[in-house]
C-alpha positions in Angstrom: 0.0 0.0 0.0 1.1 3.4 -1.4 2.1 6.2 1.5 3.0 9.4 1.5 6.3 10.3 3.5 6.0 10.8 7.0 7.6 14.0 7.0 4.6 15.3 4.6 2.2 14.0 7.3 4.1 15.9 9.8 3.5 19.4 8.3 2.5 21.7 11.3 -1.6 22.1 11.1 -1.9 19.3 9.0 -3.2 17.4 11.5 -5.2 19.7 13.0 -7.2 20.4 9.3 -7.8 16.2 9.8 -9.3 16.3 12.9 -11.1 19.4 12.3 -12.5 17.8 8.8 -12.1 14.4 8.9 -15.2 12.7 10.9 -18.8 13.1 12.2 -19.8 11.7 8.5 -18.0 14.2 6.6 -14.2 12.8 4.9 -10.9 15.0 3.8 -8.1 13.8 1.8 -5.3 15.6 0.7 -5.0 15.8 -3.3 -3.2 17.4 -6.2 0.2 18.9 -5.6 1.2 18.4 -2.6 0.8 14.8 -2.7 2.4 14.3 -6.0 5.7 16.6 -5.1 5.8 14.3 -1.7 5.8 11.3 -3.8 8.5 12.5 -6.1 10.5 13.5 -3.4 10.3 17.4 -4.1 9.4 20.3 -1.9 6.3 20.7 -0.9 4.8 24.8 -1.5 1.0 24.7 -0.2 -0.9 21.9 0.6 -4.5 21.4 -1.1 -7.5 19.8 1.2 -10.4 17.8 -0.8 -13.9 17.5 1.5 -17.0 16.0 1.4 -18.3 18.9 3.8 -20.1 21.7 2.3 -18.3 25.2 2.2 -20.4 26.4 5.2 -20.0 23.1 7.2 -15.9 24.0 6.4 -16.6 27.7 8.1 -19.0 26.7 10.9 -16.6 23.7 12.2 -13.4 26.3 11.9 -15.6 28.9 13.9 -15.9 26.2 16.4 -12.0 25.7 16.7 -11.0 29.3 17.2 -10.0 28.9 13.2 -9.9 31.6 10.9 -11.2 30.4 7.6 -11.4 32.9 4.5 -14.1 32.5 2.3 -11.4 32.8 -0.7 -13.4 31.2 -3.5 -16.7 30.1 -1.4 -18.7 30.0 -4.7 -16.6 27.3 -6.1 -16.4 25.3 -2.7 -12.8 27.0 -1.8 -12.3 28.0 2.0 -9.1 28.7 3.0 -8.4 27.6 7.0 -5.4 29.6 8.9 -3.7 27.2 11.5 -0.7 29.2 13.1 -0.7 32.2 10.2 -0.1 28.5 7.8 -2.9 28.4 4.8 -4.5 25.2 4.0 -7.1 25.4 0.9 -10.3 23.3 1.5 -12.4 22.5 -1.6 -15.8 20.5 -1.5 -15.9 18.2 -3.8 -17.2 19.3 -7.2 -18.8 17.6 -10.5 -18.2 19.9 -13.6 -22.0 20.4 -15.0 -21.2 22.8 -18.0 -18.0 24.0 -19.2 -17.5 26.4 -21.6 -13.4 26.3 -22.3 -12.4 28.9 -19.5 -14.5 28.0 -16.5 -16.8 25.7 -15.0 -20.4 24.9 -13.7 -20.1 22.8 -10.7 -22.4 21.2 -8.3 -20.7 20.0 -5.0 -20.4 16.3 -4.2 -19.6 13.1 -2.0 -18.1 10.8 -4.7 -14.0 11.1 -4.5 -13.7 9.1 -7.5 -16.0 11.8 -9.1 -14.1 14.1 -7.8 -10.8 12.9 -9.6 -13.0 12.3 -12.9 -13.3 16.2 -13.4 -9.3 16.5 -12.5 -7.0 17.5 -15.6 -3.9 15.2 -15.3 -3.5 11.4 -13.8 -0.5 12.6 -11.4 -2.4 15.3 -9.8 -5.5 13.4 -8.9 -3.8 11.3 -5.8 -5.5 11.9 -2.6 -3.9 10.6 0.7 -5.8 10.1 3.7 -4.9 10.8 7.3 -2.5 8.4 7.8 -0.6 9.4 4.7 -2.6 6.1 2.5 -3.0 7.0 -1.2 -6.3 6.7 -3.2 -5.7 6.4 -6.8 -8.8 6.8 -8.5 -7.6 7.2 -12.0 -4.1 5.5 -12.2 -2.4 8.5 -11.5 0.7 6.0 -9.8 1.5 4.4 -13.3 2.0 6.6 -14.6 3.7 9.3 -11.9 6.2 6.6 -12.0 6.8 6.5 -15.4 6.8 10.4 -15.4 3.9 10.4 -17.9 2.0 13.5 -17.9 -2.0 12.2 -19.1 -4.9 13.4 -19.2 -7.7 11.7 -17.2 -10.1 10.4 -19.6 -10.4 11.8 -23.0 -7.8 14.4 -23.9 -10.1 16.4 -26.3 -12.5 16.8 -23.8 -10.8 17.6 -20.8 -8.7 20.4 -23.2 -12.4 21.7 -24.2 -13.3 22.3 -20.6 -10.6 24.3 -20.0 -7.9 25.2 -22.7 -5.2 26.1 -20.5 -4.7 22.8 -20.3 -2.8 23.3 -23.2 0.0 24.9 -21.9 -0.6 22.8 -18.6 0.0 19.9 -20.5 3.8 21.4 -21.5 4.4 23.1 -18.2 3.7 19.8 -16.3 5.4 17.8 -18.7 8.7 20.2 -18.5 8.2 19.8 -14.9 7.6 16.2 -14.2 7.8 14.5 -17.3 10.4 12.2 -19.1 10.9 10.9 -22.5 8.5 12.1 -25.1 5.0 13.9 -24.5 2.0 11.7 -24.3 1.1 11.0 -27.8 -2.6 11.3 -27.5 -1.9 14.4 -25.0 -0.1 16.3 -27.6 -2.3 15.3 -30.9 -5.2 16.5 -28.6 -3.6 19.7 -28.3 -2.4 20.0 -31.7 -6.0 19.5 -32.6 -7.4 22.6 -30.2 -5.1 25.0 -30.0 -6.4 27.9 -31.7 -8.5 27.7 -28.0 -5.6 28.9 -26.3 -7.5 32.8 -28.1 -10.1 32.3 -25.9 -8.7 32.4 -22.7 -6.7 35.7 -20.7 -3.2 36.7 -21.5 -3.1 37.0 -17.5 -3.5 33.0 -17.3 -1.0 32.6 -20.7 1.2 34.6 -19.1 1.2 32.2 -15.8 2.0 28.9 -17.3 4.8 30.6 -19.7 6.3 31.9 -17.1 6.7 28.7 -15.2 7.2 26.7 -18.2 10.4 28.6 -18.7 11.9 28.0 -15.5 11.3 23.8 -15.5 13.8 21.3 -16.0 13.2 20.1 -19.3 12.0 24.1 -20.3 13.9 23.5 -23.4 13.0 20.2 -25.4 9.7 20.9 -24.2 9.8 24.3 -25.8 11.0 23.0 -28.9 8.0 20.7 -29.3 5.6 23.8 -29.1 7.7 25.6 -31.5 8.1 23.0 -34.4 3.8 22.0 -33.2 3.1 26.0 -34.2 2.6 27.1 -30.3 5.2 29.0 -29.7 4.3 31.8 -32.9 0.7 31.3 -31.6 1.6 32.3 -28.2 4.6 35.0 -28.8 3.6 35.8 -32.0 7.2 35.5 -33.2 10.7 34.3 -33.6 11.9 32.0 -31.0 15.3 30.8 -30.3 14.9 28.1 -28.0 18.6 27.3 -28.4 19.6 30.3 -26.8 17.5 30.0 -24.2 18.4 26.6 -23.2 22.1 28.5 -22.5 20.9 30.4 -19.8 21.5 28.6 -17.1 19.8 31.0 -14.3 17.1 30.1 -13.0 15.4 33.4 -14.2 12.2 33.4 -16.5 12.1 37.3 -17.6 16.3 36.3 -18.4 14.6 33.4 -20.6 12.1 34.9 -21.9 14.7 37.2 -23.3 17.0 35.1 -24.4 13.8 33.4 -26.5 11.6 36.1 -27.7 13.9 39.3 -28.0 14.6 40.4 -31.4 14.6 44.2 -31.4 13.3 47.0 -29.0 10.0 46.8 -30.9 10.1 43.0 -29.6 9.0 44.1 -26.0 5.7 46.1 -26.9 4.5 42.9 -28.5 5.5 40.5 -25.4 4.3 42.8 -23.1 0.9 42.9 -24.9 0.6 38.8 -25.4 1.8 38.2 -22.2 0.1 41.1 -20.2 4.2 41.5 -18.5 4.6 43.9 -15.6 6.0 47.2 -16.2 9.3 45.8 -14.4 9.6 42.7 -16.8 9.1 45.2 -19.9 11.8 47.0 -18.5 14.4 45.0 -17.9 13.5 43.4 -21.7 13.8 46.8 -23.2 17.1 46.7 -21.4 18.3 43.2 -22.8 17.0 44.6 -26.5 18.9 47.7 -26.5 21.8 45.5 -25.5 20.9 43.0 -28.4 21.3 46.5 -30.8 24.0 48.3 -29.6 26.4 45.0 -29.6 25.4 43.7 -32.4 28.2 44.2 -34.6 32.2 43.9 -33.3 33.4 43.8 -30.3 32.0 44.4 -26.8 34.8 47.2 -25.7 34.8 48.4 -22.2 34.3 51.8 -22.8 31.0 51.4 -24.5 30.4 48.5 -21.8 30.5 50.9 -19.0 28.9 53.2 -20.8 25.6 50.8 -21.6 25.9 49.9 -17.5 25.7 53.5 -16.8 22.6 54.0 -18.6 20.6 51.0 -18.1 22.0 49.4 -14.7 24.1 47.1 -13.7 21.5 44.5 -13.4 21.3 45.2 -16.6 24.5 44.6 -18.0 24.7 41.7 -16.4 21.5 40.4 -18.2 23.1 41.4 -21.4 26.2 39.9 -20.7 24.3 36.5 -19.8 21.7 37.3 -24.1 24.5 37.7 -25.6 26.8 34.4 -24.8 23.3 32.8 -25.2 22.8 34.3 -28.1 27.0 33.4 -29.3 28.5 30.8 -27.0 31.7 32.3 -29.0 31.0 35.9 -27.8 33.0 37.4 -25.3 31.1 39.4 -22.4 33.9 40.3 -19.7 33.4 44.0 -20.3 29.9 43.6 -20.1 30.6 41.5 -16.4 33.3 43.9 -15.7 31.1 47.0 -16.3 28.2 45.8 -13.9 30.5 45.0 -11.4 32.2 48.5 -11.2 29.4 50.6 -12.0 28.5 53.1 -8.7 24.9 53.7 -7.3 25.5 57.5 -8.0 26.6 60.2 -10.2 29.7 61.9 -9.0 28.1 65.1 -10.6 25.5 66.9 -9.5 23.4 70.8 -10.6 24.3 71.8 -7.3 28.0 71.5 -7.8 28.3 73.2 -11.2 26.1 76.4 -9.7 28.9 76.6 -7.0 31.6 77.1 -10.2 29.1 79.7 -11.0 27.3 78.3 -13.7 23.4 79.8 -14.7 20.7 77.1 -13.5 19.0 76.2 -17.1 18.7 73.3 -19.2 22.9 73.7 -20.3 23.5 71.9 -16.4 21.8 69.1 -17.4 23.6 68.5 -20.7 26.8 69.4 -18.8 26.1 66.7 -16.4 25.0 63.8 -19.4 28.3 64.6 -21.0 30.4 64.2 -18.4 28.6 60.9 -17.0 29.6 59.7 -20.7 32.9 60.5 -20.9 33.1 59.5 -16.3 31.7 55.7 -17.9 33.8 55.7 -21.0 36.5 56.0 -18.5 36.0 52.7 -16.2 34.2 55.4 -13.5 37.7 56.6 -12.4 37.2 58.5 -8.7 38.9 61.4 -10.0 36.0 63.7 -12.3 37.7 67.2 -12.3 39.2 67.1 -15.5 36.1 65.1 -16.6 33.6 67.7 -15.7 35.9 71.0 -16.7 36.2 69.0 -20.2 32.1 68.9 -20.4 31.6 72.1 -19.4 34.3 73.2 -22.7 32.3 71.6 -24.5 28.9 72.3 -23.8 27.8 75.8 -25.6 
């Protein structure tokens, strides 16, 4: 008989969620990620709490304990119970009545094997009891040893009732998986992916993101891009090659490395993939990088000079594009640059009016010239002669 590890069972407020849930002719299992990671022997994030108690049976019995349970997403079944400031998420059991390829009609149920039934993949449809026993409803075991990502049931219809599955299907499979995708999986997909239009660039967004950052990111990624995903998602080039070179365990960093092309580039990502003003940021960054180095060599002058303007984060990220990019490329200036580059401009408005200078728009060119020439120069702690040249220069 399956078990999950002792030290999963041991998980502080676990127990207490069992006790609390578990008896008077109500039932709790644990189910989905949790379970699966423990079996796998990775971590363990949050842990996921399947019922047979109604969502108000959930708050009433929490009230009881001196619980504070969150009516997080009551209308689907979801309570979430506090025990010591830790969340544990409690979902009635559910039977999907109408789908429509985003979201769900559900009516709540009793029937754990039902409950599994309206799951998306095999492997995250284990539930373990108390004691740490596993139910397998759905032969998610088979085939979480094999590290086969499968859909429960038919694949065309559990893609229909949601079409993130889609990219659930990759993400998990560059996650867990080994060896090829699941053939019937992947034709399934093949078959309905012009649903992935229908659903949010917010929830796109959310599985690329973590796609990009799983073990096998790369060979999975090359699948979608030969299968036609990739252009449908990014709406362009993608050079999953490159990416596989970066080995930090950064997805913005990989997302640059696959998707950047030029500056014009990061308005279209940002738009298909709803990205934060940060992430668009930091791509414009890596584009400008992917420009201004394009051609010869990386010297340090214009290295410290590119560090200046954008950051030293940022030189660092375009140090990291462009050996992805060309293993043969060599980005010690750009490394050097980032690591030299000072939180502050020796120069300063206030400093030129004490030589006498007008306050006007000339102080600020002054200033931008010399901070050129101060970064052309390796940021040398000497700026005198720097700023007397700038100020020659500057009508």
């Amino acid at each position: 008989m399956t078990q999950v590890p002792q030290s999963l069972l041991a998980t502080p407020g676990l127990q207490t969620i069992f006790d609390l849930l578990d008896g008077d002719g109500e039932e709790a299992r644990m189910v989905g990620g949790a379970v699966r990671n423990a079996l796998l022997g990775l971590p363990v994030a949050d842990i996921d709490i399947a019922t047979t108690a109604l969502p108000d049976v959930v708050m009433q019995r929490a009230e009881k304990a001196g619980l504070r349970a969150l009516p997080t997403g009551i209308e689907h079944g979801t309570v979430t119970l506090l025990v010591d400031h830790k969340p544990f998420e409690v979902t009635t059991l559910r039977e999907d009545i109408d789908t429509d390829g985003r979201r769900a009609t559900v009516r709540f149920g009793r029937d754990f094997t039902h409950d599994a039934q309206r799951r998306d993949f095999t492997m995250n449809a284990l539930y373990a009891r108390a004691d740490g026993t596993i139910e397998d409803h759905v032969g998610g075991l088979t085939d979480l040893a094999a590290r086969r990502v499968r859909f429960i049931g038919d694949a065309h219809q559990r893609i229909r009732e949601d079409y993130l599955r889609i990219l659930r299907l990759f993400r998990f499979h560059a996650a867990y998986g080994e060896g090829a995708l699941d053939k019937e999986a992947l034709h399934a997909a093949i078959e309905l992916r012009d649903g992935l239009d229908r659903l949010s660039r917010e929830r796109i967004r959310a599985e690329m993101m973590k796609l990009l950052i799983a073990k096998a990111a790369a060979a999975t990624l090359i699948v979608m891009r030969d299968d036609g995903f990739l252009d449908h998602i990014l709406g362009g080039v993608a050079h999953v090659e490159a990416m596989a070179r970066i080995g930090a365990n950064d997805a913005a960093l990989r997302l640059g490395a696959l998707a950047l092309e030029t500056v014009d580039d990061v308005e279209r990502l940002r738009d298909r993939l709803r990205l934060s003003n940060a992430e668009a940021t930091r791509l414009a960054a890596m584009a400008h990088a992917l420009d201004h180095f394009h051609a010869g060599p990386i010297t340090p002058p214009e290295a410290c000079r590119f560090a200046w303007r954008h950051g030293a984060d940022a030189a660092q990220d375009a140090a990291h594009l462009l050996a992805a990019r060309d293993p043969s490329r060599e980005t010690v200036a750009l490394q050097d640059a980032a690591r030299l580059r000072p939180e502050k401009s020796p120069f300063s408005g206030a400093d030129l009016i004490a030589r006498g200078l007008t306050p006007g728009p000339r102080l600020g060119q002054i200033i931008a010239q010399a901070e050129q020439e101060w970064a052309g120069r390796g940021f040398p702690p000497e700026t005198a002669t720097i700023l007397a040249d700038a100020i020659a220069a500057t009508p």
